[in-house]
N, C-alpha and C positions, 0 to 999 in steps of 0.2 A: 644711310649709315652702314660702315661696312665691319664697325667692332659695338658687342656692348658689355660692358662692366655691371655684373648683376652680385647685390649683396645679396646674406642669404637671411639671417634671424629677421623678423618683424619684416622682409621683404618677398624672398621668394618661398618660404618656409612659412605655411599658415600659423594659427594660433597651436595649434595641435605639433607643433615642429616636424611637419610632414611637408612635401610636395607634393601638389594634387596632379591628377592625370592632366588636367588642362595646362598645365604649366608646363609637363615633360611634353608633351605634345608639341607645345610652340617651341620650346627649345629647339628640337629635333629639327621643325620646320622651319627655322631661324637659320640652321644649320644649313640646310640643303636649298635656301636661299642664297650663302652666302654671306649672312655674317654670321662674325665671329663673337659667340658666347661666350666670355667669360664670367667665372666664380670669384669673386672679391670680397674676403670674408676675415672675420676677428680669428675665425676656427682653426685648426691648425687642418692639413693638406690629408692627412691620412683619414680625420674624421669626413671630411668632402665626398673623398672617394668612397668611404664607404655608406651615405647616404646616396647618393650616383648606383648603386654598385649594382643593382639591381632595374635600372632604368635601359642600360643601354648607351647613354649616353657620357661624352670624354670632353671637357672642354681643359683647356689652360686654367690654371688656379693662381689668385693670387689671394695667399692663407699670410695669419697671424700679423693681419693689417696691414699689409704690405711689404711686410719682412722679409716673405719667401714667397716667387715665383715657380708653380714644377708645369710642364710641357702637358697637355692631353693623355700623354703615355706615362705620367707617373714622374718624369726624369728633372732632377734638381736644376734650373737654370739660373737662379737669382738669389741669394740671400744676405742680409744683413744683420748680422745679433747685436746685441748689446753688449757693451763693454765687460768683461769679466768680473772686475772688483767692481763696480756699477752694477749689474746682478746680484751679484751677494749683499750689498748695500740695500738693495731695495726690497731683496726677502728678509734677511735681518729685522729690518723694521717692521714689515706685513707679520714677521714670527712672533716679534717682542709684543705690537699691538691686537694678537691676537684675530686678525683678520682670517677669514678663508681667502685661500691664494692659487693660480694655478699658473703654470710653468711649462711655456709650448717650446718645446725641443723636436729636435730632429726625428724622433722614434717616437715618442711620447708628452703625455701632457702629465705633468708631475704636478702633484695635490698632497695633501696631506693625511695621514690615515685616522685623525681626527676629523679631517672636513667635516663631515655631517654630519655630526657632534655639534661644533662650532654654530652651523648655521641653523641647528635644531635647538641650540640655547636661545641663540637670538629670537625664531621666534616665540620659546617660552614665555621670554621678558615681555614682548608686546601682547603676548595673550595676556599674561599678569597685569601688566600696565593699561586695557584695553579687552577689558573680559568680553563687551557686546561687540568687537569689532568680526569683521567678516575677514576671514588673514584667506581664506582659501585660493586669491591670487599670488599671495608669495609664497603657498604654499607651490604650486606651481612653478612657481618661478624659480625654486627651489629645486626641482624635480628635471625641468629642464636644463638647470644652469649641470645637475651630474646627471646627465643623460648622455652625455659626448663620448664619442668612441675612444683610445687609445690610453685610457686614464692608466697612472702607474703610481702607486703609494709609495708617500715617504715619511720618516718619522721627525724630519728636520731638513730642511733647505740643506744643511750643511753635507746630509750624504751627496748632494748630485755634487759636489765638487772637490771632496774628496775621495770620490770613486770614480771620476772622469772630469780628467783634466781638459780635456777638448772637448766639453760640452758647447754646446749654442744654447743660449735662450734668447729665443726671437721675440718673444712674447711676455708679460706677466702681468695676470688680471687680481685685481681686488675686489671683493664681494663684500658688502654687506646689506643687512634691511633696516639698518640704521644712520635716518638721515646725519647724524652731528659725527657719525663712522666713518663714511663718507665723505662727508666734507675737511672731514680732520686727512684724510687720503690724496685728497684733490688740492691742500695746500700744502702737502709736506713735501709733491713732487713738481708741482704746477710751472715751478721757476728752478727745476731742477737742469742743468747743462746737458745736452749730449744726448737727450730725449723726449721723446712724443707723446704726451698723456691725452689721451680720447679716453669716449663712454660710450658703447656700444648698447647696451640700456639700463634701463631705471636703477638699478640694485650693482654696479661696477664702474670701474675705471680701470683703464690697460693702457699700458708702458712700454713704448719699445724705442729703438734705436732712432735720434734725430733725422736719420735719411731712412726712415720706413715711415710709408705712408700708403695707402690705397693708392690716392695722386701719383705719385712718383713714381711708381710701381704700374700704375695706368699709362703712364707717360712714357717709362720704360719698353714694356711690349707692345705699345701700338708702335715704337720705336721699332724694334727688332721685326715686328712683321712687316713695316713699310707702309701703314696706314696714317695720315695724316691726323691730327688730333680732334680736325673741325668734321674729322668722321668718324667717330666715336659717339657714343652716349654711355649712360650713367645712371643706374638706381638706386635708390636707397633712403634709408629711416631714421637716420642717428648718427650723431655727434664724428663716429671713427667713420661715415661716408661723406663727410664733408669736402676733403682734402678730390677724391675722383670727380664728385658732382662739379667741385668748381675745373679741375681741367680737364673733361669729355665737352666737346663741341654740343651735348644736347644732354640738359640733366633734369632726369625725375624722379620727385618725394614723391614714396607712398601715401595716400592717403589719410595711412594710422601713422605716419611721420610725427617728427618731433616739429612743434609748430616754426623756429627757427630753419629749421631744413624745411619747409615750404615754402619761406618766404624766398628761399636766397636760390630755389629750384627754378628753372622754367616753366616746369608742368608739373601740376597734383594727378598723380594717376589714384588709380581703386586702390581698396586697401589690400594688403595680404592676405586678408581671409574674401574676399572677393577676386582674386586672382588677377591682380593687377599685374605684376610682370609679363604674363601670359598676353592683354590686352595691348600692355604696351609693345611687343613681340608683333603680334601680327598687325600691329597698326607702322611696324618698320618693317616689315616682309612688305605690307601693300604697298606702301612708298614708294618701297625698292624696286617693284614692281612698275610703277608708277600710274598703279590704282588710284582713286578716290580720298583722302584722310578719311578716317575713321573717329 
């Protein structure tokens, strides 16, 4: 394998939204073997780099599901936004139905300066509705969904486009911890024209332009470096890695994968908090090598 396409939430990024030493390791060593690692991620490019930022390590990113491509050095090569009046469309409605919403642009990821208001009501309601229940996972889930770097408050969708007309948004995710919230989200877009609705995990669903995709985007740079596709591979956990897993010549679900991404995977590696991308890493350095399987 001489490229591999690595998600980051619930793949390379343990339960803790860290990378562990063993991971940046194999990366490194991934590297100086000769393939190419890349980031293939829901996250927008600036939050990447600055969890990278500290390791040492530079690979190609391909951020906000496939929308935007930027080079090892930081430098914009690829991107595809969403229609303009199609953006406004689709915050509108995330505004009107009270959802928490985030908006990945070129500079920033725009939220609302209510967000955590919004998602500390919700879970009111389920402590109310659910006084013995254990919420401390989405309470988490909570914690990490605004723990991303480059946030920037807004009081209304409507400032990013009346104070820039040339915005991009490449991206926009909808949250909530309520299943029938959700589901009301997943059909109002589902058969919407001109876009891509994936769920990256349990608690969202995110929208972007009909030719963004991880795949496409996979397909795009092993294009531009001259690597064939049946030499590639592909990791990852959830619904928005489905689109790469099926076009890299070699595709692995994690094993805390969603059960649907195992079956339609080649291989179940470890899971994230066991350091499976790290394993699956030098089990393609050995190869490469033309070690042993491991």
């Amino acid at each position: 394998m001489r490229m591999i396409a690595v998600d980051l939430d619930g793949t390379l990024l343990n339960s803790a939204s860290k990378v562990a030493r063993e991971s940046i390791e194999a990366i490194k060593e991934a590297q100086k073997n000769g393939i190419e690692v890349v980031i293939a991620t829901g996250r927008a490019s600036f939050d990447v780099q600055t969890i990278f930022q500290e390791t040492g390590i530079k690979t190609w990113i391909i951020s906000a599901n496939g929308a935007v491509i930027h080079d090892p050095e930081g430098r914009l090569c690829h991107a595809v936004p969403i229609e303009r009046k199609k953006a406004e469309g689709i915050l509108r409605w995330l505004e009107e139905e009270n959802y928490y919403y985030e908006v990945f642009s070129d500079d920033a990821i725009f939220t609302p300066q209510n967000g955590r208001e919004l998602l500390d009501i919700e879970l009111d309601r389920l402590r109310s509705a659910n006084p013995d229940a254990d919420l401390s996972k989405l309470e988490l889930a909570a914690e990490q969904q605004l723990s991303q770097n480059g946030y920037a408050y807004i009081n209304s969708y409507r400032e990013l486009f009346e104070r820039d007309q040339n915005l991009n948004v490449y991206n926009v995710l909808g949250f909530s911890f309520h299943k029938e919230k959700l589901e009301k989200g997943w059909k109002r877009f589902e058969k919407e024209k001109g876009l891509t609705l994936v769920t990256s995990a349990e608690h969202n669903f995110e929208l972007e332009h009909i030719q963004a995709s991880k795949g496409l985007a996979l397909e795009k740079l092993a294009h531009k470096l001259g690597i064939p596709l049946d030499e590639t591979a592909a990791v990852g956990d959830s619904l928005n890695d489905y689109s790469m897993l099926k076009a890299a010549g070699r595709s692995f679900a994690m094993g805390n994968a969603r059960e649907d991404i195992k079956e339609m995977a080649d291989e179940v590696a470890l899971t994230n908090d066991e350091n499976g991308v790290a394993h699956i890493l030098r089990h393609l350095i050995d190869q490469k090598k033309g070690l042993k399987s491991i």
